[in-house]
C-alpha positions as CSV (number, residue, x, y, z in Angstrom):
1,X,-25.9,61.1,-28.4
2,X,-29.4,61.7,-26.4
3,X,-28.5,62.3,-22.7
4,X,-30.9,59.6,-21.6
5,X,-29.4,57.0,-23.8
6,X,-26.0,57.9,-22.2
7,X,-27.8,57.2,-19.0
8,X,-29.2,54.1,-19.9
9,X,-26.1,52.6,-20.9
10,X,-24.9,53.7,-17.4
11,X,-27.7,51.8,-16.1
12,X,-27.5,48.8,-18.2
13,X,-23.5,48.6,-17.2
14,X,-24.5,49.3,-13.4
15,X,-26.7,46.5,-13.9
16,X,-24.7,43.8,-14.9
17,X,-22.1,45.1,-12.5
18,X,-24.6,43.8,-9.6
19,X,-25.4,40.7,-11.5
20,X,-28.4,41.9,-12.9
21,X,-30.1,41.4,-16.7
22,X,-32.0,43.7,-18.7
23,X,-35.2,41.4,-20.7
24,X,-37.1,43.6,-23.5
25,X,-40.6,42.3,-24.2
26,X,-43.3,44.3,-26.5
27,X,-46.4,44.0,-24.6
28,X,-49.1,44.1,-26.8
29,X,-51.9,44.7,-24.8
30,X,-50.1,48.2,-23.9
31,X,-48.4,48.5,-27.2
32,X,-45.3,49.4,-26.0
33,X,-42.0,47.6,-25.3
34,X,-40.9,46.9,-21.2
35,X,-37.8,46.2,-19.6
36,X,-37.8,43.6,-16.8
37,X,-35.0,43.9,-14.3
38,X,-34.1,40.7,-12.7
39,X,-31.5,39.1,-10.5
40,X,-32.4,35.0,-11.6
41,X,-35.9,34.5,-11.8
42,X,-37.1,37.4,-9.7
43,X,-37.7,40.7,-10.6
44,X,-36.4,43.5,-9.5
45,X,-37.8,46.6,-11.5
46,X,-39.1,47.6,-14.7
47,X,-38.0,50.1,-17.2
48,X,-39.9,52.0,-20.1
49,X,-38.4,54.2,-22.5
50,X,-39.8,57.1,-24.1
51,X,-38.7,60.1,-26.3
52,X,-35.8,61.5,-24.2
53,X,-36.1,59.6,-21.2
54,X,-37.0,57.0,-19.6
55,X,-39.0,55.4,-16.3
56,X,-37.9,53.1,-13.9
57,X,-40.0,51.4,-11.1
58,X,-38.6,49.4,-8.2
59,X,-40.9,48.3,-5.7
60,X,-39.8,48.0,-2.2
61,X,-42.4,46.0,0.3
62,X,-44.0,48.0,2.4
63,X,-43.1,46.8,5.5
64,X,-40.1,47.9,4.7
65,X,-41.2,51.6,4.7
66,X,-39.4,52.8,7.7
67,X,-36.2,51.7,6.5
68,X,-36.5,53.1,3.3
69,X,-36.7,56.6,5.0
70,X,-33.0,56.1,5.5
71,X,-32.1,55.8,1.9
72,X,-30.7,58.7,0.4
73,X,-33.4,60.4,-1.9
74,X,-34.7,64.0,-2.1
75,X,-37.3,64.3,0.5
76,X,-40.0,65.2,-1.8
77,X,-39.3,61.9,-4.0
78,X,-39.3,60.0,-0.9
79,X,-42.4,61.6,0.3
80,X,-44.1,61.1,-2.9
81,X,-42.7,57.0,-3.0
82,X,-43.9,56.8,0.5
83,X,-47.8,58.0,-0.3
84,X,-48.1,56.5,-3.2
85,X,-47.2,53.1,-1.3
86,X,-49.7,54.1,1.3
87,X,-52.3,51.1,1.9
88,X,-50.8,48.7,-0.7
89,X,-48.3,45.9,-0.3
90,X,-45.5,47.5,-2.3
91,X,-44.2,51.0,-2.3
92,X,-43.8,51.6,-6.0
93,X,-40.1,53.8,-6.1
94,X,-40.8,55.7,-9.5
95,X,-37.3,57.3,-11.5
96,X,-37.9,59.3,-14.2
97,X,-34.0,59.4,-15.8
98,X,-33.2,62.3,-18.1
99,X,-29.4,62.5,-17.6
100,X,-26.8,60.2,-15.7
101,X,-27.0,62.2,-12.7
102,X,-30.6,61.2,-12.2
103,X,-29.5,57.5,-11.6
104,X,-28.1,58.3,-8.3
105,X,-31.7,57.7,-6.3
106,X,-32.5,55.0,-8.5
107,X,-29.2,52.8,-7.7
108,X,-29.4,53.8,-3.8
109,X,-33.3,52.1,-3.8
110,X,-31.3,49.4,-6.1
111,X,-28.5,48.9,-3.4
112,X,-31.3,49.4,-0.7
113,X,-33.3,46.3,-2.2
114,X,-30.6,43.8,-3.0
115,X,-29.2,44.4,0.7
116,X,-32.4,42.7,1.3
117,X,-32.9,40.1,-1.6
């Protein structure tokens, strides 16, 4: 078995753990297949898979920015998270997930923004 299809179904049982549900649509327009994320009606990330891994977005409102320093990433992902939030309404908390161990930053921003739902 593919690493990041161990590490998706890590994801997808750490999901519904928190009350979460995983909805695949194939978006034509992109030609691709997307995951929404949602607690109920409201979204709270989206997934993509590709060849060997897969993406996942979360995005955190940026007013929340300063508490979002204090969530435990690696600086430089935080750094990068933080810039590329920079003048928009939402910071847009990109995972790219090769392994299970890559989950960890992704389900401390998950944690970060149900505390806050």
């Amino acid at each position: 078995m593919q690493a990041s299809f161990a590490a998706y179904e890590d994801l997808a049982s750490y999901l519904a753990a928190h009350g979460l549900e995983l909805g695949w649509k194939y978006y034509r327009d992109g030609g691709a297949w997307l995951c929404r994320i949602v607690k109920g009606k409201k979204t709270l990330a989206w997934l993509s898979a590709w060849n060997g891994y897969f993406m996942t977005t979360v995005y955190v409102a940026s007013k929340l920015a300063e508490e979002l320093e204090r969530v435990p990433l690696a600086p430089e992902a935080l750094r990068a998270m933080l810039s590329a939030g920079e003048g928009r309404k939402h910071i847009p908390c990109t995972f790219t997930i090769r392994t299970p161990n890559d989950l960890l930053g992704l389900y401390a921003v998950v944690e970060f923004k149900l505390e806050r739902a």
